[in-house]
C-alpha positions in Angstrom: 0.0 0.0 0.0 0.9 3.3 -0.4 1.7 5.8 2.3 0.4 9.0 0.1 -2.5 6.8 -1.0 -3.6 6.5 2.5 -2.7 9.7 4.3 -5.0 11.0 1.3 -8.0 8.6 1.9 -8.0 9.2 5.5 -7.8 12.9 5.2 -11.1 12.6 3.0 -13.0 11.0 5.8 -11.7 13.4 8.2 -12.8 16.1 6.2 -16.4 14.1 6.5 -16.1 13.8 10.1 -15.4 17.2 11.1 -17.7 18.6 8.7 -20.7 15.7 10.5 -19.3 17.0 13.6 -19.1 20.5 13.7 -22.9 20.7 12.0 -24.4 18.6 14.5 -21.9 20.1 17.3 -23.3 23.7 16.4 -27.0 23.3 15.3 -27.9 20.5 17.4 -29.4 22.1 20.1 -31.0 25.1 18.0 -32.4 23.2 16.4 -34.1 20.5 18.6 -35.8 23.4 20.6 -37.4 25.0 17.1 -38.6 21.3 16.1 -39.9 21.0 19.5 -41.6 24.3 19.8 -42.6 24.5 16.6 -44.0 21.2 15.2 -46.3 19.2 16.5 -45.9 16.0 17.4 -41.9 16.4 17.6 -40.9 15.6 21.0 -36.7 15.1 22.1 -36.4 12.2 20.4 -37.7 12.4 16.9 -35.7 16.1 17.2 -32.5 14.0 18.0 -33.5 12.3 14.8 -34.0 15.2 12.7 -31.1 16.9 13.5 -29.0 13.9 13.4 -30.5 13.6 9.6 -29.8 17.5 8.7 -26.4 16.6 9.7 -25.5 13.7 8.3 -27.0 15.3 5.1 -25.4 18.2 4.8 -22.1 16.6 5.8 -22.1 14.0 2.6 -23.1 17.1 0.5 -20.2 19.1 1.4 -18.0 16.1 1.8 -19.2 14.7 -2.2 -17.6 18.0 -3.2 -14.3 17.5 -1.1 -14.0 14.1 -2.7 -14.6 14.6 -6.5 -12.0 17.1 -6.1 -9.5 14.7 -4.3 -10.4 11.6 -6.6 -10.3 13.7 -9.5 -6.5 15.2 -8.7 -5.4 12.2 -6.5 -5.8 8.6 -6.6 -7.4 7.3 -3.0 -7.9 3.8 -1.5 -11.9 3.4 -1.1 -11.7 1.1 1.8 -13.8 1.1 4.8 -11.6 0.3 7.4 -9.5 3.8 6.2 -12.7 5.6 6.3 -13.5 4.6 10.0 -10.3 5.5 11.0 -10.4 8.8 9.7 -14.2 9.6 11.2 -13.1 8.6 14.7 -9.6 10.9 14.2 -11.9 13.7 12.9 -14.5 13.6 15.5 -11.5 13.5 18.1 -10.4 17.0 17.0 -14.1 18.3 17.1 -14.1 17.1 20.5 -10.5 18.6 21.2 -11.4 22.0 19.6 -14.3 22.1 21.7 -13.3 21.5 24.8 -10.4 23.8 24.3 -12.7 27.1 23.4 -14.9 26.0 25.9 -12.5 26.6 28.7 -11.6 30.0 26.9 
């Protein structure tokens, strides 16, 4: 395997995974209380749901753009193990950004 190959393929999915995590991060509870307060028949948990969807959506939108870019300059491994590594890296520096400003 290829180091460049892979340091590429897992920077795609951390790209995903920050974008995934940073949306639901910031909008997450905004958005719960206006599906809440605003629709009927929402209550926490199909809110959760929603926002969990919104996320998730807009984070393969943005993140189909970062990867026809990469694939079309770069040649990536598509393999899923590379992929879960690079989610779990990415959400780790959500998590680490976070709890940094938070103290600030």
């Amino acid at each position: 395997m290829n180091l460049t190959k892979i340091i590429l393929s897992i920077s795609a999915a951390i790209i995903f995974s920050i974008i995934d995590a940073a949306f639901f991060l910031v909008g997450e509870q905004h958005l719960q209380k206006i599906f809440t307060q605003n629709i009927p028949l929402v209550d926490d948990n199909v809110a959760n749901l929603m926002t969990g969807g919104i996320s998730a959506s807009l984070s393969i939108l943005l993140f189909s753009a970062v990867k026809y870019y990469i694939t079309k300059h770069y040649d990536i491994y598509e393999l899923s193990i590379i992929d879960a590594l690079g989610i779990i890296i990415g959400t780790s520096v959500v998590i680490g950004l976070y709890l940094l400003f938070k103290k600030i």
